[in-house]
Structure formats: structure tokens, C-alpha cells
NUKEDO-675746 format. One record per residue: residue in three letters; y, x, z of N, C-alpha, C, O in turn. Coordinates in pm, whole numbers, plus 32768, in hexadecimal, padded with zeros to 4 digits. Layout:
% residues N
ALAYXZYXZYXZYXZ...
//
This chain:
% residues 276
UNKB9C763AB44ECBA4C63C84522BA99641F44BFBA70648D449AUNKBB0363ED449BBB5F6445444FBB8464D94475BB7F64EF44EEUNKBBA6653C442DBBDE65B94455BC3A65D34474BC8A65BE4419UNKBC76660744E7BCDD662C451DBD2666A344F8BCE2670944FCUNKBDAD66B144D3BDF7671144B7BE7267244502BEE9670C44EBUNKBE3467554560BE6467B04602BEF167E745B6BF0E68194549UNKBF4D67B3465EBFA768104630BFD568AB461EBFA069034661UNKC04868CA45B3C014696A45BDC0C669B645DBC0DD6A2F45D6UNKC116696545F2C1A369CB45E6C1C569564674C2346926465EUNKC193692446E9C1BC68E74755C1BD697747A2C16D69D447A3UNKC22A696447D8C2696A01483AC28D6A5B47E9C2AF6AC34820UNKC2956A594743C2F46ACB46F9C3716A5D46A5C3EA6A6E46B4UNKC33569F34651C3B1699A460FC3F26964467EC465697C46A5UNKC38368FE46BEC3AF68A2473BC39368DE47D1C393695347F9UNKC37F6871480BC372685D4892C2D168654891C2A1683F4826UNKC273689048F3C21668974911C1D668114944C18467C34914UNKC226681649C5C21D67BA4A37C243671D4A21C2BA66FE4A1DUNKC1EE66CC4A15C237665A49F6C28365F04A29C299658449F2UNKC2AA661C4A9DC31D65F34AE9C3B166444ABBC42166134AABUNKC39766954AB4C3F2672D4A5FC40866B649D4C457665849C8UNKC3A866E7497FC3BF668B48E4C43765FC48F8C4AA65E448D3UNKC3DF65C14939C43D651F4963C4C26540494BC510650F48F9UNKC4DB65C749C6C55565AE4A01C5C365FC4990C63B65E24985UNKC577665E4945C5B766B848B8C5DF6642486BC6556636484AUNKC58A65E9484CC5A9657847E0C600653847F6C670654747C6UNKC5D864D7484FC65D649948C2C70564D8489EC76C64AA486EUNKC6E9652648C0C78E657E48E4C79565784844C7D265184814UNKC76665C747FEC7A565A64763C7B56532473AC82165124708UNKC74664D04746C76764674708C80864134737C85D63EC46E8UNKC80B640947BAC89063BF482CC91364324804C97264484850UNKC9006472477FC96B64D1477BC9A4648D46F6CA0264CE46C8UNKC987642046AFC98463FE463BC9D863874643C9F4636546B6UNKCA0B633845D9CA3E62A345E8C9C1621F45ABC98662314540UNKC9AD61BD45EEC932618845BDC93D614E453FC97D617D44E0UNKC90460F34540C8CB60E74485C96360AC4464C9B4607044ABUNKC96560E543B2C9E660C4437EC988609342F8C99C601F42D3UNKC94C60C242CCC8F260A44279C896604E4270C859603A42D9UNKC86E60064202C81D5F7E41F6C7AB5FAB41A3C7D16009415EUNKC7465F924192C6C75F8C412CC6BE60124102C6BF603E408FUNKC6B5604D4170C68460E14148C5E360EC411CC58360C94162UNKC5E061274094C541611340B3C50D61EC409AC498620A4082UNKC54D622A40A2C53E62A340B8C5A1630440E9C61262D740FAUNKC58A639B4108C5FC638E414EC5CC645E4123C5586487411CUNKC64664B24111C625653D410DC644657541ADC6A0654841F2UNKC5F565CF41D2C5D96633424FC5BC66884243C55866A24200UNKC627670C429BC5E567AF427CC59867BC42EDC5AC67754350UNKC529682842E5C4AE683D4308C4BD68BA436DC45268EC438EUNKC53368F643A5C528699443C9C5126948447CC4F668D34495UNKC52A69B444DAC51A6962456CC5686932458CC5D16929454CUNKC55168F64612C5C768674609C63A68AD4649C678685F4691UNKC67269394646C6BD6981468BC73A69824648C7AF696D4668UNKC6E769AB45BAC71C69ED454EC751695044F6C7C7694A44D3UNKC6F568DE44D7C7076879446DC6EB67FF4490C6F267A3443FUNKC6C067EA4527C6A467614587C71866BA455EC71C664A452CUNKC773674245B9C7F566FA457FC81866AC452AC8376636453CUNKC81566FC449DC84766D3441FC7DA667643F4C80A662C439FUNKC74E6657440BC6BB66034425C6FD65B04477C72965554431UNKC71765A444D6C7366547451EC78E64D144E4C763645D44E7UNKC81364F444ABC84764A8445DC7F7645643E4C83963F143CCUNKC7A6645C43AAC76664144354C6F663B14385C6D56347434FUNKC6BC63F34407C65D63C04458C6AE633E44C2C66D62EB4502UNKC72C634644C1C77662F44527C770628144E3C77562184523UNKC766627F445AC7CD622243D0C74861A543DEC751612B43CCUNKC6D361F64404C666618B43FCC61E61734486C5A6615B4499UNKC673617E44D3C64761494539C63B60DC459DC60760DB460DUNKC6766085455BC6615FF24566C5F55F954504C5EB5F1B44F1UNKC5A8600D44D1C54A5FB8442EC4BD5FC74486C4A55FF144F7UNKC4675F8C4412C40C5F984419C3C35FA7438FC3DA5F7D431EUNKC3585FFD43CEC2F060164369C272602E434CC23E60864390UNKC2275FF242F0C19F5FDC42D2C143607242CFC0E2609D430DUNKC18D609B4276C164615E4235C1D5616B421BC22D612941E5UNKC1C461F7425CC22962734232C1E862D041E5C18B63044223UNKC1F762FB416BC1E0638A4115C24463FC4133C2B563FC4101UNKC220644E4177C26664F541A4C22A6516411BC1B464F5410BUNKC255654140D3C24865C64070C2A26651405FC31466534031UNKC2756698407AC24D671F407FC23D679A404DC1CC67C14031UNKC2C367FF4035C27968603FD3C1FF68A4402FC1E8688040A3UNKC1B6690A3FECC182693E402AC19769F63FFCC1A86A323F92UNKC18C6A1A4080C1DC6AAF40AFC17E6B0F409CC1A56B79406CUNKC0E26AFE40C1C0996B7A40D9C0286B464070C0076BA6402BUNKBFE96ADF404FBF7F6AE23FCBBFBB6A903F75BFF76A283F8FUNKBFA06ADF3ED1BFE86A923E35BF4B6A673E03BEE96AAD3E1AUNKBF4769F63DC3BEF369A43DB2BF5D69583D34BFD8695F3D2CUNKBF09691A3CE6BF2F68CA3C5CBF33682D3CC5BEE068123D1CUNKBF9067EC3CA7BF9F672D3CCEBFF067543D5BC04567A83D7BUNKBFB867033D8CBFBE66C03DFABF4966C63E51BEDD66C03E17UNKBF4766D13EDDBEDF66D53F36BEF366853FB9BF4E66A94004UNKBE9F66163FDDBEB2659D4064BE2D65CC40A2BDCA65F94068UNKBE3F65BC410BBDED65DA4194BDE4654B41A0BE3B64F74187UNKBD46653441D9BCF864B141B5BCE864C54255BCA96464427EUNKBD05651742B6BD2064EA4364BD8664C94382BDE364A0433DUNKBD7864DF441FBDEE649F443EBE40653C448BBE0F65A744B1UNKBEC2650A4489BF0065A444CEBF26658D455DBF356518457EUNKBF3665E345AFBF2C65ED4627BFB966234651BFCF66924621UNKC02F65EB46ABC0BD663746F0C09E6631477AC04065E2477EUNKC0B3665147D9C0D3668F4848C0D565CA488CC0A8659A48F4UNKC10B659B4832C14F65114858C0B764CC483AC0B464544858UNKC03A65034803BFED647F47BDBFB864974744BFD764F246F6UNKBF4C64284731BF31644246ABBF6563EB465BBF956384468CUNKBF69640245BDBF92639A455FBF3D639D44F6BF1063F444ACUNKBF2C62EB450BBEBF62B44494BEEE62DE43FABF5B62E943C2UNKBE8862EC43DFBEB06323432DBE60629A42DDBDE8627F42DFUNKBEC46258429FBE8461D84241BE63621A41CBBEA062394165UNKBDA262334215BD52625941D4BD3762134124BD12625440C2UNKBD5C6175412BBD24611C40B6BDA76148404CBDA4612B3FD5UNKBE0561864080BE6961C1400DBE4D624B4001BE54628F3F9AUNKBE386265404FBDEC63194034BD8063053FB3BD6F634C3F50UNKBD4562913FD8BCCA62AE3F92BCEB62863F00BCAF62BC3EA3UNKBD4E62273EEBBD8861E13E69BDE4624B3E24BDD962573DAAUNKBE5662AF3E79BE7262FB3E42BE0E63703DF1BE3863AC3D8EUNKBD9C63843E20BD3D63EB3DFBBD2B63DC3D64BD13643F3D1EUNKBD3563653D34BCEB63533C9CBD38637B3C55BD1F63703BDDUNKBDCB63C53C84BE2063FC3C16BE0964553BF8BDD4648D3C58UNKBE0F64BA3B77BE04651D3B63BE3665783B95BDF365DF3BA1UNKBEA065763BB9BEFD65E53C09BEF465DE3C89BF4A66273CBAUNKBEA2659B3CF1BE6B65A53D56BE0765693D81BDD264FF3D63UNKBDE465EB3DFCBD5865F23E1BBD7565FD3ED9BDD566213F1CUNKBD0E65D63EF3BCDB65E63F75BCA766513FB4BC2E66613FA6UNKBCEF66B24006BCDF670D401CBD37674440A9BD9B670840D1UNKBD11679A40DABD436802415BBD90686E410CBD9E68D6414EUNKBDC968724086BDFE68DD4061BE9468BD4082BEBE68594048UNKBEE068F740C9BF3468DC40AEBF9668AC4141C00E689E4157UNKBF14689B4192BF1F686241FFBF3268B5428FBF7D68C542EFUNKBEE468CE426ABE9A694942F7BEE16984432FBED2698F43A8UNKBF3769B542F9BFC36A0B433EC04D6A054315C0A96A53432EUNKC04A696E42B3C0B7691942C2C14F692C4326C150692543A1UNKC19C693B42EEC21A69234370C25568964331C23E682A4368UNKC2A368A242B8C2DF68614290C2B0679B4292C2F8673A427DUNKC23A67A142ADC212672B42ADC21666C94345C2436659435BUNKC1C4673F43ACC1A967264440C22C671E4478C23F66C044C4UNKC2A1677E445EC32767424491C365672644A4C3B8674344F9UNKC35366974414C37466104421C34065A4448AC37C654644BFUNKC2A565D94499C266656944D0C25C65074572C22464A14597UNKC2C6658045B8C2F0655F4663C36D65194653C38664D046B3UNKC3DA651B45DCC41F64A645E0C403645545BBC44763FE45F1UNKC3A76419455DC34163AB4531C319635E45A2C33162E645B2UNKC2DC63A845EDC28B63644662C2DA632446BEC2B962B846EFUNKC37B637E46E9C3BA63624760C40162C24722C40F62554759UNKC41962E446C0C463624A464EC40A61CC464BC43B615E4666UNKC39061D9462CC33E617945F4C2A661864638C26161EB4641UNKC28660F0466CC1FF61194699C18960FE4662C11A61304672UNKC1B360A4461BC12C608E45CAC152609E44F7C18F604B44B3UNKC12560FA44D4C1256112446CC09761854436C05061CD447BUNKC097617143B0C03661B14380C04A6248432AC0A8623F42DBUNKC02562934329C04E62F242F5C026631A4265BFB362F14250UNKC058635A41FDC01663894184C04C643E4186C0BA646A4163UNKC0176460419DC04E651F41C3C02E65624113BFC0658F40F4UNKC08D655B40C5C08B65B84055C0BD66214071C123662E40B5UNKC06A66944032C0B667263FF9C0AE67513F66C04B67253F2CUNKC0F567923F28C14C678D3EBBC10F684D3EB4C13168AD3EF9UNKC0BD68443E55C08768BF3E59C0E068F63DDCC12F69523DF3UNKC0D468BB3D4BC11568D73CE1C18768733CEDC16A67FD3D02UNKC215689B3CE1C29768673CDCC2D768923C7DC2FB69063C67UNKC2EE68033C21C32068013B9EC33F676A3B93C33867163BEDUNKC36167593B19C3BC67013AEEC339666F3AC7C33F65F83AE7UNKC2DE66AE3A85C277664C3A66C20766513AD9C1A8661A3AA1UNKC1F066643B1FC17766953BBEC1EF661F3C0AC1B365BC3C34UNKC257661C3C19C2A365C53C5EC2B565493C3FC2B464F83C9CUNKC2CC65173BADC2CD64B63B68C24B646D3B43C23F63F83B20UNKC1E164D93B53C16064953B63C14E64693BECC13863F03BF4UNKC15164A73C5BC164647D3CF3C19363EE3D1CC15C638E3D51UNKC21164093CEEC24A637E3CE6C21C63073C99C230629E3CD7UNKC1E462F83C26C1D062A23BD8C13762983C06C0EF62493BCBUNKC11462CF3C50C07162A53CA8C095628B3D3DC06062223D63UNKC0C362B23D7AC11062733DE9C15761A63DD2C15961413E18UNKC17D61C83D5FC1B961313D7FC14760B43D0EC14060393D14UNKC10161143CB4C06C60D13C8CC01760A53D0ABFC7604A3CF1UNKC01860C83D70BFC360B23DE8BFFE605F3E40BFBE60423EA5UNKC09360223E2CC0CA60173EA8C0F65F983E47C1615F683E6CUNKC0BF5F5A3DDAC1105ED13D95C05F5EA03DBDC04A5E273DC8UNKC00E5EE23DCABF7F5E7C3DBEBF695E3C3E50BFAE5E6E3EA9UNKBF135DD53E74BF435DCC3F06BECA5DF63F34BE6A5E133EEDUNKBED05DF83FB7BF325DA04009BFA85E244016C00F5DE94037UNKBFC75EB6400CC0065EB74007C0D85EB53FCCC13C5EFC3FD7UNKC0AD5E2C3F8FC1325DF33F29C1A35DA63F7EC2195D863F6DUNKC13D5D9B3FE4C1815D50404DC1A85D7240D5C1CB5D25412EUNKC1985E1F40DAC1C65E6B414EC2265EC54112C2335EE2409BUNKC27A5EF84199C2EC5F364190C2CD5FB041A7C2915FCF420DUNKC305602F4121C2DB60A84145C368610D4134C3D760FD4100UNKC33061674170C38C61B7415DC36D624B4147C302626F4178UNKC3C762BE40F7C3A7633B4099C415638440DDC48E638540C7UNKC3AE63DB4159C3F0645D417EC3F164CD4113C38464F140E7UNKC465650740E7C4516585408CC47965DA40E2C4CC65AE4132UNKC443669140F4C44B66E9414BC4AE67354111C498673F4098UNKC50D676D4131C53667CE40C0C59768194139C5C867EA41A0UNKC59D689D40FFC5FE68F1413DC66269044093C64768D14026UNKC6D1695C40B4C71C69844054C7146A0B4028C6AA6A424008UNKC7826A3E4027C77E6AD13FD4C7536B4D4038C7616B2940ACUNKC7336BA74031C70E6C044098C74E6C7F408FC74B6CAF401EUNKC78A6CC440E9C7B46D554106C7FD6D7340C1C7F66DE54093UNKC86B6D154098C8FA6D5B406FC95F6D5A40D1C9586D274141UNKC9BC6D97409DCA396D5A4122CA446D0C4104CA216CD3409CUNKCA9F6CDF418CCADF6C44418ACB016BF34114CADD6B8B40DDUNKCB666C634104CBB46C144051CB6F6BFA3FF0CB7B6B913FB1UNKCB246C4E3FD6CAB16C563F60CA626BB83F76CA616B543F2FUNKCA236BD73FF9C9D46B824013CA186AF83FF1C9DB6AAF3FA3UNKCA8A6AD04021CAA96A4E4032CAFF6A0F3F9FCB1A69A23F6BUNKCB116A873F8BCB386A773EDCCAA16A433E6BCAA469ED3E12UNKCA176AA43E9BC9D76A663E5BC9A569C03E93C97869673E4BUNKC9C069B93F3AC97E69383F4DC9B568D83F31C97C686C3F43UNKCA2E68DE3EFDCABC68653EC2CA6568353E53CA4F67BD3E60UNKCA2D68673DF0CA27685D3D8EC99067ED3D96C984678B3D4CUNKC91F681A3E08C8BC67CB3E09C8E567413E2EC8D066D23DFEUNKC93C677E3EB4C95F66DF3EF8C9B8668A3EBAC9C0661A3EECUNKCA1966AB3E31CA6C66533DD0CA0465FF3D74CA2565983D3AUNKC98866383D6FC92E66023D0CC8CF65913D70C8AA65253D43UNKC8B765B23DD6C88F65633E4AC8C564E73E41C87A64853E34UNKC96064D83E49C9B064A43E83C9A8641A3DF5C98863A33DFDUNKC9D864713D79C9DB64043D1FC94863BF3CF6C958635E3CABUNKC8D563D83D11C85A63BA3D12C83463D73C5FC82763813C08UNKC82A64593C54C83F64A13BEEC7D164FA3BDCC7DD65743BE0UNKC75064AF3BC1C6D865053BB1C6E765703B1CC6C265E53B25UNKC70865513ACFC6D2659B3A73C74466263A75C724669A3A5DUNKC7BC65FE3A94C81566633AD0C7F866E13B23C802675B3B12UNKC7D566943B7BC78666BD3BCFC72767253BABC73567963BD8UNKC6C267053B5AC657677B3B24C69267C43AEDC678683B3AF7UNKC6EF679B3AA5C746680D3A40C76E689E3A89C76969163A6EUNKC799683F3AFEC81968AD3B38C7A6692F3B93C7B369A93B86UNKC74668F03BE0C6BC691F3BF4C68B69853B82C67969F83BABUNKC670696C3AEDC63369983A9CC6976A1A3AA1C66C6A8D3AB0UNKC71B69FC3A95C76C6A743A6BC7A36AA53AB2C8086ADA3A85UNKC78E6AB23B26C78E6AF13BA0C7F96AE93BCCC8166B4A3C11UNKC84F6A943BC3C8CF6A6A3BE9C8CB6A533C83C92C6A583CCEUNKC84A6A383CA6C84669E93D1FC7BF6A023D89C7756A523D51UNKC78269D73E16C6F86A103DEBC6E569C43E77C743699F3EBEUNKC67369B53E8CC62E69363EF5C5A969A73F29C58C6A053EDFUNKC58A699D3F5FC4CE69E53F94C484693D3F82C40969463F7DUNKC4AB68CE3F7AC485686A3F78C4A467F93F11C49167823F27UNKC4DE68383E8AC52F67E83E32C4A7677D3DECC4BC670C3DBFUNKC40F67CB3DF1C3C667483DABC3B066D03E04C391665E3DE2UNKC3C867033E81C3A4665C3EE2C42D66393EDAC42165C53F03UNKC4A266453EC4C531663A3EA5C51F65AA3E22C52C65313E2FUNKC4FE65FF3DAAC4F465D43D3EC48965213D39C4A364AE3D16UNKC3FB65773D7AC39F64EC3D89C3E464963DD8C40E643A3D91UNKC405648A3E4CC47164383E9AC4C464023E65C4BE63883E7AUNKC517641F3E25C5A763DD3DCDC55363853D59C568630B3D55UNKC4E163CE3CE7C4A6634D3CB7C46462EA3D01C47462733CE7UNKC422630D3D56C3BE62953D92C40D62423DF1C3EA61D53E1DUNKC48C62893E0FC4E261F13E6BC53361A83DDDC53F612D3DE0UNKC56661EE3D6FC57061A03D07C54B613B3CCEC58760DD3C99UNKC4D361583CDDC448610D3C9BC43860943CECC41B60293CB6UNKC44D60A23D8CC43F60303DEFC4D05FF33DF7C4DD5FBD3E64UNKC5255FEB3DBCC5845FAF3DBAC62A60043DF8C69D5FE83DD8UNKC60460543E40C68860A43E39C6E560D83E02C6CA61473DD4UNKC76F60A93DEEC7F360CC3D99C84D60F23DC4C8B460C03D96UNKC85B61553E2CC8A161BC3E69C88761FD3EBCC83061DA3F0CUNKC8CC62773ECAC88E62D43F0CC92563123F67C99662F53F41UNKC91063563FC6C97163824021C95764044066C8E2640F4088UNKC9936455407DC95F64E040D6C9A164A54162CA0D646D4178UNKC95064C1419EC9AA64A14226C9A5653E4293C9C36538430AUNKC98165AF4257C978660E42C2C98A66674239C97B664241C4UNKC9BE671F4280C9CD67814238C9F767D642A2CA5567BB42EBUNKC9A2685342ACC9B868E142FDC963693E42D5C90769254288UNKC98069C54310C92A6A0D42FDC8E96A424391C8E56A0B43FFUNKC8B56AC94360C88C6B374406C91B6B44443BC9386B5544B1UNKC9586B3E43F2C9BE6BDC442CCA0C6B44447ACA146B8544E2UNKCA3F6AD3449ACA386A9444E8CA176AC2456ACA5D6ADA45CCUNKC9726ACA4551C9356AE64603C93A6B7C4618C9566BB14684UNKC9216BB345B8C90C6C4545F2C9766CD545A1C95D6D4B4587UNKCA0B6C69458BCA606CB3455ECA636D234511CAC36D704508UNKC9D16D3244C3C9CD6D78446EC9D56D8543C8C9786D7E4378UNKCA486D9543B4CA706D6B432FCA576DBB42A4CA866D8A423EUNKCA196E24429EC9E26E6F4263C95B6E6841F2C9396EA2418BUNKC9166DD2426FC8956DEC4236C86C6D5B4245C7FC6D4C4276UNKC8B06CED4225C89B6C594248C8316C5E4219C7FB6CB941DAUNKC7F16BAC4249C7A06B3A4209C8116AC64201C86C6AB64253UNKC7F96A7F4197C86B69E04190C7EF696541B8C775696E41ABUNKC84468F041EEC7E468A8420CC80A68384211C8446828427CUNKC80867B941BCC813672E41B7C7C866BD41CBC74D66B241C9UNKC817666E41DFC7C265C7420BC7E4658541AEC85065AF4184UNKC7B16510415FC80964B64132C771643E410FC6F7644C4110UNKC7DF63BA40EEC77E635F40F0C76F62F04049C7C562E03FF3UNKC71662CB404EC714626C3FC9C72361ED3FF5C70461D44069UNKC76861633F83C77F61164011C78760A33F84C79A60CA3F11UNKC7705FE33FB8C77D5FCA3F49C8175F6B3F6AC8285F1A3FC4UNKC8725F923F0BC9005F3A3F24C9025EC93F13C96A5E8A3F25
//
């Protein structure tokens, strides 16, 4: 029997209760306009609770909700252990809503890369990954999961990610399923408003034109700043790589939104990769 990785932020990110969860999702999602978008094959989501960044998740999560999909890859920075690569959990994870299968035979194919390994590092007390995974479930019922975390985030750890991500996904059988690349990311943290949204212009203009190497630049020189910019970065190559040629933000807010505090934001975007 595979290992289970219980949930750990149900009753602090989300909803506990999973009649509660349903009905949290529900209401965000029916707050959205439905799909405008075609051949999405990844899509960006901030990670804080769904109080604070549900919302602005919701919009990206709406865009694909008429699809279907084989595997989904959530990748992940990770918040509380730094580790060199990349790290996938070879169980399955557990929401309030259920469990979700983890397609173990890509777990196991991703492993032979150098930059990742199989491991609980990374995992264990995870936010950014798990609360994605109750709109996953409420969207889609049968899909497989690949749960990355992003221990070292950089420019080549991402570009290796990606270029083993879509090495695994041209061999079959899976060449012939439809996947899709959650990236987690929050934005800038604890400036004011202005500050804040002045630096998040700058991520989400690079977003927008599908502008990876820009992108790192503006990252490198602090022009700009993500808590999640390497699953940002792996995402934009590896939907590249699968055929995607544009990209769109479809959400942008911060805290001070919900809790009118403008002093000391978080910024927080959605946006999707899509092929025209």
C-alpha cells in the first residue's frame, strides 16, 4: 500500500469539513466567467488561504474547467526544508475531499534525473502544494497526480525540471495523454500597496509576454520577486516544450484587498499557458 500524506493546513488554509470545502470552492469557482480559453496545458496559482488568494486561484482554475486530464504536475517551492533538485513524493496525498492517485510509473521515470529524487523532503509540511489540491479534485475526477517540490530555485534546477518532465511525457504511453503544470507561486511580500504592485507589474508583464529569460533577469536583479518564481520558471518551459504559445494573466490582488491592510501586503496572481 502506498504512503499517505495526510492533510496538514485543512481548518487553517481551507475548510476542514468537507461539505464546508465543496461549498468554499463552489462559491469561488460560480464567481468567475467560464472557459474563454482553449488548450491550456498549464496554468499559474497563488498558494496563501483561500481567504486571502482563493479567488484570484479560482480564476485560472475556472479557465480549465471544462478539460480534461491525464496528470497534473503541482510544482512547488518549498518553504520550511532547502535541499539541492527537486523532490516527488512516491504516495498518494490525502484532502478532506479524498485521496489522490499519484502516477507512480512517472514518479518513478522522473527519478533517473539528476536533479530529482524521491523523497518526503519537502513535503511534510508543505502548504504551497496541498492548496492546490481541493480545487483539483472538485474540477476533475479522475486524474493522476505528480506532486513536485522545488527545493533549490534557479534558473538551471528549473530548466532541468522541465526538460525531464517533458523527456517522460513524449515516451508512451504517456505521449498520448493530456497533462497539465500547476505552478504555485505567491508574489512580493510585506511592502505597501504601491511598492508591492509596482514590483508585481513587472513579474506579471513578463508572464504575460511569455518571456522566460526576462523573466529570470528581472528575478536575478531584484526588480521583481515571486516566493515561487522556480515552479514559475519550470512551468513556462515545460508548457513551451508541450506546445504552448501564449500566455495570459487572468487574476491580480493582493492582502490588503481582504484585510485592508496596506502597509504590509502579499501580491497574488493567476495566469494561464495556452496553445493559440
Amino acid at each position: 500500500m502506498s504512503a499517505i500524506r495526510k492533510a496538514q493546513i485543512a481548518g487553517t488554509f481551507y475548510p476542514e469539513n468537507k461539505d464546508d470545502l465543496n461549498t468554499s470552492l463552489e462559491e469561488m469557482l460560480s464567481c468567475h466567467d467560464d472557459l474563454t480559453l482553449e488548450n491550456i496545458n498549464g496554468i499559474i496559482v497563488p498558494h496563501a488561504g483561500y481567504i486571502y488568494s482563493g479567488n484570484i486561484a479560482a480564476k485560472a482554475y475556472k479557465q480549465i474547467a471544462n478539460n480534461k486530464y491525464d496528470n497534473i504536475f503541482v510544482i512547488s517551492p518549498s518553504h520550511y526544508d532547502y535541499f539541492e533538485g527537486c523532490s516527488i513524493f512516491a504516495g498518494n496525498y490525502e484532502t478532506p475531499i479524498g485521496i489522490i492517485q499519484t502516477n507512480t510509473n512517472l514518479v518513478e521515470a522522473l527519478s533517473h534525473f539528476k536533479t530529482i529524487q524521491i523523497s518526503n523532503l519537502g513535503h511534510q509540511n508543505e502548504h504551497a502544494l496541498e492548496i492546490q489540491l481541493p480545487f483539483l479534485q472538485r474540477l476533475f475526477s479522475d486524474f493522476k497526480l505528480v506532486p513536485i517540490v522545488m527545493g533549490k530555485q534557479s534558473y538551471s534546477t528549473a530548466n532541468e525540471l522541465a526538460e525531464s518532465i517533458f523527456s517522460v511525457l513524449k515516451k508512451s504511453p504517456s505521449e498520448n495523454q493530456k497533462n497539465l503544470v500547476v505552478c504555485s507561486s505567491d508574489l512580493s511580500h510585506f511592502y505597501n500597496e504601491s511598492t508591492a504592485r509596482q514590483l508585481d507589474s513587472i513579474i506579471s508583464n513578463d508572464i504575460e509576454e511569455f518571456n522566460i529569460s526576462k523573466l529570470n533577469q528581472d528575478i536575478l536583479a531584484e526588480k521583481t520577486e515571486a516566493c515561487g518564481f522556480g515552479p514559475i520558471l519550470a512551468g513556462m518551459m515545460v508548457c513551451k516544450l508541450l506546445g504552448a504559445t501564449k500566455s495570459k494573466v487572468l487574476g491580480y490582488g493582493t492582502s490588503a484587498d481582504v484585510n485592508k491592510d496596506i502597509n504590509r501586503v502579499v501580491g497574488y496572481l493567476s495566469a494561464a499557458f495556452y496553445k493559440n
